[in-house]
C-alpha positions in Angstrom: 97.2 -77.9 17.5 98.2 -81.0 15.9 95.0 -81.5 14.1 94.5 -77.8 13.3 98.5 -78.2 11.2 96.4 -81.2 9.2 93.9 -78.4 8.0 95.2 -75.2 7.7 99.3 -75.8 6.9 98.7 -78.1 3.5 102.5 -77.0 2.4 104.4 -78.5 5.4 102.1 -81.8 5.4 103.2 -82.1 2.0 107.0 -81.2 3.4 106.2 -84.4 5.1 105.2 -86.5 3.0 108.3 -85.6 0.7 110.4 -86.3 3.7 108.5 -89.9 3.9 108.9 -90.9 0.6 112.7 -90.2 0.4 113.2 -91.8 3.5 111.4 -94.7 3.0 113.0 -95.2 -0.6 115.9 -95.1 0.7 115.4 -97.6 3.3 113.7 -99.9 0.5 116.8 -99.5 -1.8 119.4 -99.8 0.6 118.0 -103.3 2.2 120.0 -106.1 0.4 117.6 -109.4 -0.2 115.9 -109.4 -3.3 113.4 -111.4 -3.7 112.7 -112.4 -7.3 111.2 -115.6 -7.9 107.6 -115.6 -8.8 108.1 -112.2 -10.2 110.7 -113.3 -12.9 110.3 -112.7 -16.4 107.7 -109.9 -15.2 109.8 -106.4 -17.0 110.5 -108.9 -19.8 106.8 -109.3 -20.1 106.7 -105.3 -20.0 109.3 -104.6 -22.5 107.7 -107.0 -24.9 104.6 -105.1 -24.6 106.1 -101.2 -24.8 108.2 -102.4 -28.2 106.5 -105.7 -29.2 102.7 -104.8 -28.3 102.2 -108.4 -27.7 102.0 -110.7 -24.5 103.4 -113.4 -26.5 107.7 -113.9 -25.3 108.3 -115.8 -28.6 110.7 -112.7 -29.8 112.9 -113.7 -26.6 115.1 -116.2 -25.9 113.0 -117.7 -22.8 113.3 -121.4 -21.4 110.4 -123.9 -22.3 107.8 -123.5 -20.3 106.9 -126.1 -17.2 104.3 -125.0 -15.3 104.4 -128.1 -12.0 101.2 -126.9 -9.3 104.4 -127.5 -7.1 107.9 -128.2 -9.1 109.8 -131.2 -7.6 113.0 -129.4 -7.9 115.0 -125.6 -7.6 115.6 -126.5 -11.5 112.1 -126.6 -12.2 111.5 -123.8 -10.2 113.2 -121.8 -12.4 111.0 -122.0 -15.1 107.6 -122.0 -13.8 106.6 -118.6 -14.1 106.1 -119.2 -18.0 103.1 -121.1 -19.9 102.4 -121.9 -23.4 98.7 -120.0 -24.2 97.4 -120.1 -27.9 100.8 -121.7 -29.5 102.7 -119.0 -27.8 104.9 -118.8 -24.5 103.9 -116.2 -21.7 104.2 -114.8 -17.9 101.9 -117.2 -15.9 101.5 -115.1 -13.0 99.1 -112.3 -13.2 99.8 -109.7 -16.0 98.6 -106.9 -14.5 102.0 -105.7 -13.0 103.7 -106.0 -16.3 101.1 -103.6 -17.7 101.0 -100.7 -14.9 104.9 -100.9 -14.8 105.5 -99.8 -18.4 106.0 -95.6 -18.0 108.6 -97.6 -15.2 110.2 -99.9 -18.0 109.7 -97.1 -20.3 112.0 -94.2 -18.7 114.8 -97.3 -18.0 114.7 -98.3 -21.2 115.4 -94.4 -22.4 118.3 -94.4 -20.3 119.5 -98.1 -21.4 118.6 -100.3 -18.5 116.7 -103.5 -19.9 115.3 -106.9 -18.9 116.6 -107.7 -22.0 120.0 -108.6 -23.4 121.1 -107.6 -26.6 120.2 -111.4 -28.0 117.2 -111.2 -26.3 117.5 -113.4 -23.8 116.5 -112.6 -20.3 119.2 -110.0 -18.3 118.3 -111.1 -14.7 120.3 -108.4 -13.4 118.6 -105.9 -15.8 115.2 -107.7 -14.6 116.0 -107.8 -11.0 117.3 -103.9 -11.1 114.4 -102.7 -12.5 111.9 -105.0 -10.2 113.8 -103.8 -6.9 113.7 -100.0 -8.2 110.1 -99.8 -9.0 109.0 -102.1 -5.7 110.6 -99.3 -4.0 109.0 -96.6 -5.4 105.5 -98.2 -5.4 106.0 -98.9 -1.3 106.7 -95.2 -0.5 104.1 -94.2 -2.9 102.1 -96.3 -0.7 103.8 -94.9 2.9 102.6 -91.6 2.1 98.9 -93.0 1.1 99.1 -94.7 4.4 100.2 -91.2 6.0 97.3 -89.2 3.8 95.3 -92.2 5.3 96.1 -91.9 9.0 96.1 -88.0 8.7 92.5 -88.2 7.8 91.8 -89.0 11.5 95.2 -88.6 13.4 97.3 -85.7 14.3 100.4 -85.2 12.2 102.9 -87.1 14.7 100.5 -90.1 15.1 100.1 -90.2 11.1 103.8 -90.5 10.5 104.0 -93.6 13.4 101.5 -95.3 11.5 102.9 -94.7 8.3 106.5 -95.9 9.0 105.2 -98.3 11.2 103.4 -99.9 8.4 106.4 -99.0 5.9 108.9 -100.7 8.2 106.8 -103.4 10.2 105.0 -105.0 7.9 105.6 -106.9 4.8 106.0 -103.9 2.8 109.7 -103.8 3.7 110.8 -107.6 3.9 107.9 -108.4 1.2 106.2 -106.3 -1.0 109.6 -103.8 -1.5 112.1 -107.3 -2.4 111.0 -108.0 -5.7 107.9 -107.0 -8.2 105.3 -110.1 -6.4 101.9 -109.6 -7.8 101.2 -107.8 -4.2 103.4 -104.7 -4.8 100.9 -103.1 -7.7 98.0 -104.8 -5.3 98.1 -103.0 -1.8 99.6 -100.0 -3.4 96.0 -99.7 -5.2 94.0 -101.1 -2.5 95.7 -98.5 -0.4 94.5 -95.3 -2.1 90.6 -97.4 -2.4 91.0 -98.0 1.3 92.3 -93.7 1.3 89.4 -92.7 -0.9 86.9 -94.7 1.3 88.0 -93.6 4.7 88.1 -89.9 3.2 84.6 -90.2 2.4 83.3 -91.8 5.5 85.3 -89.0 7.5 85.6 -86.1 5.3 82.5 -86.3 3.4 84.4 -86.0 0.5 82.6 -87.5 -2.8 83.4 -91.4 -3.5 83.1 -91.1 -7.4 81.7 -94.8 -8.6 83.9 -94.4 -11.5 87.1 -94.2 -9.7 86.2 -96.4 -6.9 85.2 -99.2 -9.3 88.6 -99.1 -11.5 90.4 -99.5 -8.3 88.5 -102.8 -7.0 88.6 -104.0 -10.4 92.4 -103.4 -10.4 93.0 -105.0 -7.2 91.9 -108.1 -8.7 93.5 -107.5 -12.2 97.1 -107.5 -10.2 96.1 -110.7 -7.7 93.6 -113.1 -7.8 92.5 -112.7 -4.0 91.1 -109.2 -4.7 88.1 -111.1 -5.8 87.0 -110.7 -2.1 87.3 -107.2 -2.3 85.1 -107.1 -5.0 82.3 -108.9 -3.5 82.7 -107.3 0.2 82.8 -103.4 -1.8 80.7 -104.2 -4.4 78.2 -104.7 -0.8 79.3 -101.7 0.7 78.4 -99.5 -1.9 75.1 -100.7 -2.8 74.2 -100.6 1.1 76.2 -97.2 1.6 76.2 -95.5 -1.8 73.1 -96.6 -3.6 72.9 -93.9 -5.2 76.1 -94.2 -7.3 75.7 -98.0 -7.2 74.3 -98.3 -11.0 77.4 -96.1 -12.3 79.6 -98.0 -10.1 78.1 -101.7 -10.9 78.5 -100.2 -14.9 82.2 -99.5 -14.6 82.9 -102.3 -12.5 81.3 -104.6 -15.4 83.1 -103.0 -18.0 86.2 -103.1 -16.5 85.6 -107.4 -16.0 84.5 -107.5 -19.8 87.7 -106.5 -20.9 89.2 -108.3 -18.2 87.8 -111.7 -19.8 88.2 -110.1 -23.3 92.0 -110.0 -22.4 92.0 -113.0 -20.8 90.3 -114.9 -24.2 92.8 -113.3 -26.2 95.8 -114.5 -24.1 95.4 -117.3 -22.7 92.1 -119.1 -24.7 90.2 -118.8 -21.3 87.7 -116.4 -19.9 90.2 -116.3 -16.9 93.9 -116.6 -16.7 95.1 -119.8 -15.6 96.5 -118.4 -12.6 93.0 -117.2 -11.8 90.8 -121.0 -11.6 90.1 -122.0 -8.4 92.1 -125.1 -9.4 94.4 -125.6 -6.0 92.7 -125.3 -3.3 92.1 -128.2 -0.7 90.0 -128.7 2.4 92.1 -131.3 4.1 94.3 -129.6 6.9 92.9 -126.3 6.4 92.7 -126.1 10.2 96.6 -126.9 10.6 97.0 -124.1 7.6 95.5 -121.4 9.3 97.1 -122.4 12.7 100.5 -122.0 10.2 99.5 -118.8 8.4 98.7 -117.0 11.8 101.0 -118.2 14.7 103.8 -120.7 13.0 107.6 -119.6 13.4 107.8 -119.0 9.8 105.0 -118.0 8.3 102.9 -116.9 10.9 101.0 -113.2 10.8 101.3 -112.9 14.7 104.6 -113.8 14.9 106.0 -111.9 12.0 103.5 -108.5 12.6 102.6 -108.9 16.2 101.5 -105.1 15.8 97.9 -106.1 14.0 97.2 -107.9 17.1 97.1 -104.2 18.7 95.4 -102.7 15.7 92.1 -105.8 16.4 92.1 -105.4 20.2 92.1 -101.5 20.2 89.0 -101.9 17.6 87.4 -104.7 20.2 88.3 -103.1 22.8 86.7 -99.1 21.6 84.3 -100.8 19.8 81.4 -98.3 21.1 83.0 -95.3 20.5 84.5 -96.3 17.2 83.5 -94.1 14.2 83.2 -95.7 10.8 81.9 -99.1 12.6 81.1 -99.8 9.0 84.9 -100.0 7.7 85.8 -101.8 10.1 84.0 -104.7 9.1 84.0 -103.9 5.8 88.0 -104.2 7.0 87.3 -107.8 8.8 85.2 -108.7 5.9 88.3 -109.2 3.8 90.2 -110.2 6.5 88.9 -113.0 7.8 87.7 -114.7 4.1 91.3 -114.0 2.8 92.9 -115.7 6.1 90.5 -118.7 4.9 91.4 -118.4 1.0 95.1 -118.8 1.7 94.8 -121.8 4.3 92.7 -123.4 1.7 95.5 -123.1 -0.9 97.4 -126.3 -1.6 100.5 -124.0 -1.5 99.6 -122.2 1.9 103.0 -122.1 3.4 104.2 -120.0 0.5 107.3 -121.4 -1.1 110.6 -119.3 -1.4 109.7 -116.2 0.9 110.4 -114.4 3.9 107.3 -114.8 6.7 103.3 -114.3 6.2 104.1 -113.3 2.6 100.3 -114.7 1.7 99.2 -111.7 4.1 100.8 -109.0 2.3 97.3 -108.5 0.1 95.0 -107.6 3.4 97.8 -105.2 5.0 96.1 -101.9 4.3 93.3 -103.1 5.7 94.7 -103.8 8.9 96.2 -100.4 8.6 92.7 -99.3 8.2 91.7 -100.8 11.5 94.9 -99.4 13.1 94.1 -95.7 12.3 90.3 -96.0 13.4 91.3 -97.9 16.5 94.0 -95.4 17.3 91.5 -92.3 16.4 89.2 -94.1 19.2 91.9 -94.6 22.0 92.9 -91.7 21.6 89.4 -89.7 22.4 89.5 -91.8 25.7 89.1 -90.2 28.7 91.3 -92.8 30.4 95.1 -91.3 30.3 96.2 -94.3 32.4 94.5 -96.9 30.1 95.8 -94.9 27.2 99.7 -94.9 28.1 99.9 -98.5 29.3 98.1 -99.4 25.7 100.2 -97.4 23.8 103.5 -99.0 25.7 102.4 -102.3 24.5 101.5 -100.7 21.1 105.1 -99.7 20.7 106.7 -103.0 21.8 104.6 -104.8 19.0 105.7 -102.1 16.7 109.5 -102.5 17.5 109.5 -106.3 17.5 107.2 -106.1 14.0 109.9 -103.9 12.4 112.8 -105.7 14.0 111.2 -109.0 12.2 110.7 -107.2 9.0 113.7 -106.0 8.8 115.4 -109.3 9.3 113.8 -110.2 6.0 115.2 -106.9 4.1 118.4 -107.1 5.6 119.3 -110.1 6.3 120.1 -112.9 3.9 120.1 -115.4 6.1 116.2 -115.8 6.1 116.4 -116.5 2.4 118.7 -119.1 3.2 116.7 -120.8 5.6 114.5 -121.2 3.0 117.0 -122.8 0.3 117.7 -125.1 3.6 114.2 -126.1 4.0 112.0 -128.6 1.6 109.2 -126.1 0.9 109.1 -126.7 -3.0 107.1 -129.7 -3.5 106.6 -131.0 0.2 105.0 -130.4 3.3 107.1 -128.4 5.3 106.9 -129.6 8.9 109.8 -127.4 9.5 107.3 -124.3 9.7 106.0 -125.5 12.6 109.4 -125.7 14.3 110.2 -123.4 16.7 113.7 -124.6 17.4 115.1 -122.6 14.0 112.3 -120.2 13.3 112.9 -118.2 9.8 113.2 -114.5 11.3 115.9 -116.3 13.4 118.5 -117.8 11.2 121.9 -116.6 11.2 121.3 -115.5 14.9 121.4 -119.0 16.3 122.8 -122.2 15.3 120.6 -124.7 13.1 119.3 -128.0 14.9 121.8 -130.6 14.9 118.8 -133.5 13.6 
């Protein structure tokens, strides 16, 4: 019955998913943390294009740029997300944002909300107003891909659990939804690739190379670590799709000519700045990774204990899995991200709430949810089934209980203000005494 609603009642599925994106905006703009640190200056960058048609900030009133690999200082921080490129000051992070925001900036601006003060300095409130707003309505954008997603192989019921599950459990909600990061535009992109791939695995539906190739190319264009995804789909289609791999290979090369045409112009540099693979170090990667996956503070397990169901129910229904292939194509940017971000000489992070650096890979770990959920579910084992889904549940609960700690809380942000992460190694990641998702619960170490 449940799958037979998917197919035949199209107008209360999209009921639904107008349900889910209201709720889930609301939820997004009612949490109180904002997170806008590495995203600052980002609507600025925005507005100077939609009025200035420029990248360059020098109309503005912006501070001189200092751009430290790690600043030394919470004063220095404040300035690093600006750079001097070509005798002219500019957003150091990735760009991309600031360009797929502007119909966003556009609409405030027609209704007089800027980044901008009348002297042209920067309005942080304006900036952080804006940021919040359209983080929200990119992450329920992306909870109803993620339902669209899961209904592709779920029933209706299990397609909303996964979709809120991911909307509330995951870093969408104490990450992605707190402030513009350069992840927000990212998994909301990868998440309707990942959508257009599983629809074409399961559905048969066409996977036009045009389309599919703007969308990896975009996924780098917004973050740096969507490089992976263009190597690991790049393989996939000429494996799976060689017959639309020369269209595909075509677009995706245009796309990266303009990318470096862009970059040339902007910066003096094939690639953005941000872009070299200028800070990354071997030494300790082991302890990194240990950090990124099961530390009190920044550890995936710890802060979404619901993707360790989502890889043991693909282990453990491995031979009755459909798609095998997505599902390492899934693992495939997994496991080399996981590695990427350990080998970063900034793996813990900085000024953030949990396994921030994780945020990019999500919808592929929702990807692997759905598929290992479509498998369990086929099971002739009802016994097996309940007990997994009980445990499924509990990881669920304690994921969006963490989450929600970072969107509601500001005592996590605090524990980071308390902590020397700027600059230093932060030994205090490792302790589990005072774990981030616990502060303001229980009382700070007295040493």
């Amino acid at each position: 019955m449940a799958e037979s609603l998917q197919r035949d009642d199209g107008g209360r599925i999209i009921r639904l998913q107008v349900i889910l994106f209201l709720f889930s905006l609301a939820v997004f703009l009612a949490a109180p943390v904002i997170q806008a640190s590495d995203s600052r200056y980002t609507i600025l960058l925005s507005e100077c294009l939609l009025h200035h048609h420029t990248f360059a900030l020098d109309t503005y009133s912006v501070p001189q740029p200092h751009i430290p690999e790690f600043p030394d200082s919470f004063k220095e921080a404040s300035v690093y997300q600006l750079i001097r490129a070509r005798g002219h000051t500019t957003y150091y992070y990735p760009q991309a944002g600031s360009i797929l925001s502007l119909p966003f900036v556009a609409v405030a601006n027609a209704f007089g909300l800027s980044a901008a003060t009348p002297a042209g300095a920067l309005d942080f409130r304006g900036e952080v107003i804006l940021e919040r707003t359209i983080a929200s309505l990119l992450m329920a954008t992306l909870t109803c891909v993620i339902f669209h997603m899961a209904s592709i192989m779920l029933p209706t019921q299990w397609s909303l659990v996964v979709a809120l599950g991911a909307a509330l459990g995951t870093q969408i909600l104490s990450t992605a939804s707190r402030g513009l990061w350069s992840q927000t535009w990212q998994i909301l992109v990868l998440g309707v690739l990942v959508d257009a791939l599983l629809s074409h695995e399961h559905r048969g539906t066409r996977a036009h190379p045009l389309w599919i190739a703007t969308l990896v190319a975009w996924v780098y264009f917004t973050r740096p670590t969507g490089s992976i995804a263009i190597v690991t789909v790049s393989i996939y289609v000429f494996l799976f799709l060689r017959e639309n791999f020369i269209t595909y290979a075509a677009a995706l090369t245009v796309w990266l000519a303009g990318f470096v045409g862009y970059s040339w112009s902007v910066f003096g540099t094939t690639i953005p700045p941000y872009f070299f693979a200028n800070r990354f170090k071997f030494d300790g990667a082991a302890v990194a990774l240990f950090g990124n996956l099961a530390s009190p503070a920044r550890g995936l397990f710890v802060y979404v204990p619901a993707v360790l169901f989502a890889i043991y129910l693909v282990a453990r229904y491995w031979p009755t899995l459909e798609h095998k292939r997505l599902a390492i194509l899934g693992f495939a940017n997994i496991g080399p991200h996981a590695i990427v971000i350990s080998t970063h000489r900034g793996w813990w992070a900085g000024l953030c709430y949990g396994a921030r650096l994780f945020t990019d890979v999500m919808p592929w770990f929702v990807l692997l949810a759905i598929l290992g959920l479509d498998a369990m579910r086929r099971t002739g084992d009802i016994r097996s089934r309940r007990m997994e889904l009980a445990a499924g549940f509990l990881l669920l609960a304690i994921s969006v209980a963490i989450n929600a700690r970072g969107a509601f809380s500001f005592a996590g942000m605090d524990w980071v203000e308390e902590k020397p992460l700027v600059g230093q190694y932060p030994a205090q990641i490792f302790d589990w005494r005072y774990p981030q998702f616990m502060a303001g619960l229980i009382a700070p170490p007295k040493d």
